[in-house]
N, C-alpha and C positions, 0 to 999 in steps of 0.2 A: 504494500500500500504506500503510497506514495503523499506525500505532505508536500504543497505548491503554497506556492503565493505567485498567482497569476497577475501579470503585468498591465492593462489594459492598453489594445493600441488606441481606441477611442480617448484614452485621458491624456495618452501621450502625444497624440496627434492635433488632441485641442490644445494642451501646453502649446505648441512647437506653433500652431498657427496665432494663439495668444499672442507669446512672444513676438512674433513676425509683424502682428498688427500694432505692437508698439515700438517699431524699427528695429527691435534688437537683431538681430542676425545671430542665436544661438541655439545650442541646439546639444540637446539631453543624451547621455550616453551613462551605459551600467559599467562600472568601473569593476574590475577583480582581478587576483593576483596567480599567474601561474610561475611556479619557483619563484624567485629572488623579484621578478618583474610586475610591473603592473600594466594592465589593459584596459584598454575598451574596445564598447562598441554601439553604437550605431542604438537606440531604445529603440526605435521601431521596427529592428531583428527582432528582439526579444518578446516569445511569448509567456516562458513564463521561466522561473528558478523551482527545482527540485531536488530532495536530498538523494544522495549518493544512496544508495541501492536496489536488489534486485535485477541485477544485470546479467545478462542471459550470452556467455561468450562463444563467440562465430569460430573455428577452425579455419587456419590458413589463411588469417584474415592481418596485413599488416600491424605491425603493433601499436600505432597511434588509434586503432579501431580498437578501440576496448569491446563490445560489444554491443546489443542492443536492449533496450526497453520495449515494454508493454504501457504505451503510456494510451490510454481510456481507449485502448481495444486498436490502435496505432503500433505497429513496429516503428520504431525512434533509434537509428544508428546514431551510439556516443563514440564522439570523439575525444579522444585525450590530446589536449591541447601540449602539454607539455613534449610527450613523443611527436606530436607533428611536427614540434618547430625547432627539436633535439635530439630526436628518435631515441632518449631514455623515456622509459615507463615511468610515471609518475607513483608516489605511495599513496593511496589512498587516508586521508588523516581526517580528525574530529570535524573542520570546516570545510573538507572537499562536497563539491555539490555539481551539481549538472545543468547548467543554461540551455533552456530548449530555444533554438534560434530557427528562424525562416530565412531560405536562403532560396532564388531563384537561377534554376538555370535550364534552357532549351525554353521559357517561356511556361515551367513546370516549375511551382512551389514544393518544397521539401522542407521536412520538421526536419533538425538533425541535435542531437543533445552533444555538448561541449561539458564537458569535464573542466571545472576549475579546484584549486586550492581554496576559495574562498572569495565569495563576494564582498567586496567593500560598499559600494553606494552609487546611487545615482548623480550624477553631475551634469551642470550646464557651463558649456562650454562656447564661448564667444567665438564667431567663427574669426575675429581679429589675433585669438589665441590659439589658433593651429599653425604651426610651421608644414613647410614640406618635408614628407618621410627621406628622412640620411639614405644614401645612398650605400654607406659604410655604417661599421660600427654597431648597429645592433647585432642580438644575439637572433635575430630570423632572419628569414628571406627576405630583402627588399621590397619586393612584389607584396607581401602580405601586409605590409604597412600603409594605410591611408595616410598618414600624418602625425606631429607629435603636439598633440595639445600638452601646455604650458596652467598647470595648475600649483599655485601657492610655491611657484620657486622651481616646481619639478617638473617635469616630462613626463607624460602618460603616452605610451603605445597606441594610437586610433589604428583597430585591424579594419581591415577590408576584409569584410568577414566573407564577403563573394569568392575571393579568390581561396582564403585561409581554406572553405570549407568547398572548396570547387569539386565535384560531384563528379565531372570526367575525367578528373586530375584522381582523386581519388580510385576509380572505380581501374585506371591506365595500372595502379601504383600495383594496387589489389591483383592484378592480371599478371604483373611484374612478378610478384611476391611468389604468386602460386608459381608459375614457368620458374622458377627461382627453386621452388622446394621439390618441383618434379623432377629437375634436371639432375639434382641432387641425391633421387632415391632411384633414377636408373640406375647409376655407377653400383 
C-alpha cells in the first residue's frame, strides 16, 4: 500500500499563471537530493511523491531500472536516479522515496517513478535566476541539465527530465544490456 501526497497540476498551473499575471516570470520546481547533489525539476512533471516500496524487480533489466510498481492498477517503471547518472546503485535509506513524473515522448504520455534520496521542497524560481547548464564540470551528462538555478548563494541542478528519462534512450540501453548478457553466456 502505498502513502502519496499527490501534487495537483491544477494548483500548480494556477500558481504558475498567477504568477505570470503579475509579470513575475517564475516558475515552481520540486527540489531533492540524489547522493551528495541536489535537483530539480520542472512541478508540472510531477504527479505525485511516494514512499519507497513494494517494488516488483524486472531480470536483465539495466541497473538504473530498479524495477516497477503497481501504482492504482498502473505498471510505473522506477528509475534510480543515482545509477542513471553514475551507474552505482543507490542504498535504499529512511528518506528514499519515488517521484512519479510524466514524461512525453513519440506524442505518448508515460508515468515513470524516479527514485530519490529525499525530497526537500518546492521552490520558485525566477527565470532571471537560471544560468545556462556548464558545459563541464558536473557530475552528469550535459544533455540532462536544463540549467542551474541560483538559490540562497547555491546552484541547484534544473534536469531536463525529457531527456534524463528519454524512453528510447532507455529502452536502446535495455537492448544493449540484454545482447551484452547473451553474448556473454554463449562463451
Amino acid at each position: 500500500m502505498h502513502q502519496s501526497n499527490p501534487l495537483s497540476r491544477g494548483a500548480g498551473a494556477a500558481a504558475q499563471a498567477s504568477q505570470a499575471s503579475q509579470g513575475g516570470d517564475t516558475h515552481q520546481y520540486l527540489t531533492f537530493n540524489v547522493g551528495s547533489e541536489m535537483f530539480a525539476v520542472g512541478i508540472l512533471n510531477v504527479k505525485e511523491i511516494i514512499e519507497y516500496d513494494n517494488l516488483t524487480a524486472i531480470p536483465m533489466m539495466p541497473n538504473f531500472i530498479r524495477g516497477v510498481i503497481n501504482l492504482r492498477g498502473a505498471v510505473v517503471p522506477v528509475i534510480d536516479l543515482g545509477a542513471r547518472f553514475s551507474g552505482t546503485v543507490s542504498s535504499v535509506q529512511r528518506r528514499t522515496c519515488i517521484v512519479i513524473v510524466e514524461v512525453t515522448q513519440n506524442d505518448e504520455k508515460h508515468d515513470l517513478g524516479v527514485m530519490v534520496d529525499a525530497v526537500v521542497e518546492v521552490l520558485e524560481i525566477p527565470a532571471a535566476d537560471i544560468e545556462p547548464a556548464p558545459s563541464f564540470g558536473a557530475q552528469i551528462r550535459a544533455d540532462f541539465i536544463a540549467g542551474m538555478g541560483k538559490i540562497t548563494g547555491k546552484f541547484v541542478i534544473i534536469l531536463d527530465i525529457q531527456r534524463v528519462l528519454s524512453v528510447e534512450e532507455m529502452v536502446l540501453l535495455t537492448q544493449l544490456g540484454q545482447s551484452g548478457q547473451d553474448s556473454t553466456h554463449i562463451a
